[in-house]
N, C-alpha and C positions, 0 to 999 in steps of 0.2 A: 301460381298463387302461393304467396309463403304460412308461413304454418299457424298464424296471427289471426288473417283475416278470415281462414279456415275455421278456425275452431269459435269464434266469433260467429261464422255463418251455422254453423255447427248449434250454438247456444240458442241463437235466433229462433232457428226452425223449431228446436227443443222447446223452446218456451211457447213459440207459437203453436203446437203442436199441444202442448197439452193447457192452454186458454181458449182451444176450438172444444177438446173433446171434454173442460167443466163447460162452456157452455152451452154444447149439445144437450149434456146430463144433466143440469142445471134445472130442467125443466121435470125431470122425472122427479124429483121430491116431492113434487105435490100430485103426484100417483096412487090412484087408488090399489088394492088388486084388483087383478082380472079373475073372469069365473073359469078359466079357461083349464088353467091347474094347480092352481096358487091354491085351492081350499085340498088337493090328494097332496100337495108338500108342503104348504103350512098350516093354513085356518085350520084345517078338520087333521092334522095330522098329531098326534097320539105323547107319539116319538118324540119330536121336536122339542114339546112342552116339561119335557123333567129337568131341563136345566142342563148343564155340563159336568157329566158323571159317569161312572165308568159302565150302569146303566146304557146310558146315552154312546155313549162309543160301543159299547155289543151291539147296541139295533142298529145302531148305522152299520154295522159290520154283517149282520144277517137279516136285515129286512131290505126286500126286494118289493116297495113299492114305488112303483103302477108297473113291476115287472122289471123294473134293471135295479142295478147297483152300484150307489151311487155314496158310498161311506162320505169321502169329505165333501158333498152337498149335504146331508143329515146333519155334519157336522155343525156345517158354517149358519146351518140352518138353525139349530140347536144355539149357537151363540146368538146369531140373531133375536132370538125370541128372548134369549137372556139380559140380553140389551135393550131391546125397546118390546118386549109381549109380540101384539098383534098391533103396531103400528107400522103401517108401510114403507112410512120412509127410512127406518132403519134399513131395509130388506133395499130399498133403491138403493 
């Protein structure tokens, strides 16, 4: 196979590859949260809610909840909420 048809098939699968996995996710935007533990990292979490601030970067740095540590989740988390509050589908 020369180097043409290769990278050609190469593109292909690339693009096929990621028109499967939008329309996997596609369907998550209209996702509620779960009560599972979406309310201990976001709804009910404290943290999250001050916005992006050096605040917000100490607690992700020293808060250990539900017991691990998890800085850049708090983080992304924290942006999240800075972006759309508590609407889910930012978070999808």
């Amino acid at each position: 196979m020369g180097k043409l048809p290769q990278r050609r098939l190469f593109i292909v699968l690339c693009v096929l590859l990621v028109a499967v996995t939008l329309w996997i996710y596609w369907q998550t935007l209209g996702f509620q949260f779960t009560h599972h533990d979406d309310n201990l990292y976001v709804t009910d979490n404290p943290d999250i809610k001050n916005g992006i601030s050096w605040k917000t970067v100490k607690s992700a740095f020293t808060c250990k909840v539900p017991g691990m540590w998890m800085p850049l989740l708090w983080m992304s988390y924290s942006l999240d909420y800075a972006l759309g509050e508590l609407d889910p589908q930012v978070y999808h």
